[in-house]
N, C-alpha and C positions, 0 to 999 in steps of 0.2 A: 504494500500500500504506500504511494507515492505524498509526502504531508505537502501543505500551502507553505510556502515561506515566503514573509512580506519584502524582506531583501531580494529575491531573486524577483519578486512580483516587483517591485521595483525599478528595479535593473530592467528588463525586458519594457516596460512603459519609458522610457528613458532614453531606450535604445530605438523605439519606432517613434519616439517623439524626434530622434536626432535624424532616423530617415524620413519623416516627413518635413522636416526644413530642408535638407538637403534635394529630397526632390521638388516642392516647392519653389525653390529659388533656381532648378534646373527647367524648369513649367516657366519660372515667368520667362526668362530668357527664351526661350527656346517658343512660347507663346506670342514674344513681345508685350507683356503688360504694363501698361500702365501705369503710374503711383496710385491711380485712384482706382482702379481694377484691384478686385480680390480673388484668392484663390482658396478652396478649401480643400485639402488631401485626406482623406479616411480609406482604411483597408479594413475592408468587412469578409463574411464569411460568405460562399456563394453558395444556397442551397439548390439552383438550377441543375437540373441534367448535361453533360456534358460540359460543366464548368467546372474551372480551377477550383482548390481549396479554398483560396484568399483571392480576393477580387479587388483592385484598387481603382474609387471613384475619385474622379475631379471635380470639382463645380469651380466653373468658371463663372464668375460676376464680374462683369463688366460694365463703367456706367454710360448708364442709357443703353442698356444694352437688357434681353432675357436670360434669365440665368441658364445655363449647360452644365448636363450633365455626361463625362467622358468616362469610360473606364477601360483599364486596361487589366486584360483577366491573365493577372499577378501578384502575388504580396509586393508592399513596400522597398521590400531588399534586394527582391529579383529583377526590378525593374533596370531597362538597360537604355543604352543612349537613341538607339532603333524606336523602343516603344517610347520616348519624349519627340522623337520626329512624329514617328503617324500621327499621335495628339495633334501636333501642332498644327499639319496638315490639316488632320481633319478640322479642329478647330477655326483652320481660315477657311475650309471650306464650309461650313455650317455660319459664318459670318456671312459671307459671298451670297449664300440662299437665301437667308434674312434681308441682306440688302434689295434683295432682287423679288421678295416675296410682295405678291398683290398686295396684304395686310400690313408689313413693312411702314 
């Protein structure tokens, strides 16, 4: 039987807290945001078929802009310089359709 320990529970929030600044700050560049653009990084659990264990969503807030939602089906730590390009991609192209949308 495996116990809790609040030091390693620690440790481990500490350590996805330091991978999510670090990816973070690899989004914004690699997004081009803003100062006044936000960006939100969480890695959840993916209970879908056919999906990864850990799934890592973006929200991108942008202002004047709807919010998006990007994920890339990954934990935090596996994420590579490959999966901050398609974001980014995708992300100007989901910009590009909004600009160009009827409701726009």
């Amino acid at each position: 039987m495996a116990f809790f320990s609040l030091k390693d529970a620690r440790a481990r929030s500490a350590a996805r807290s330091a991978d999510a600044a670090r990816l973070k700050g690899e989004l914004r560049l690699g997004m081009r945001l803003g100062e006044d653009d936000v960006l939100a990084v969480n890695e959840i659990a993916c209970a879908e078929p056919g999906c990864a264990d850990r799934e890592t969503i973006v929200l991108v807030m942008r202002a004047g802009e709807p919010t998006r939602a990007l994920r890339i089906a990954r934990g935090m730590d596996a994420i590579e310089a490959d999966d901050i390009d398609r974001l980014g991609a995708e992300e100007d192209s989901l910009r590009r359709e909004g600009a160009t949308s009827p409701t726009a």
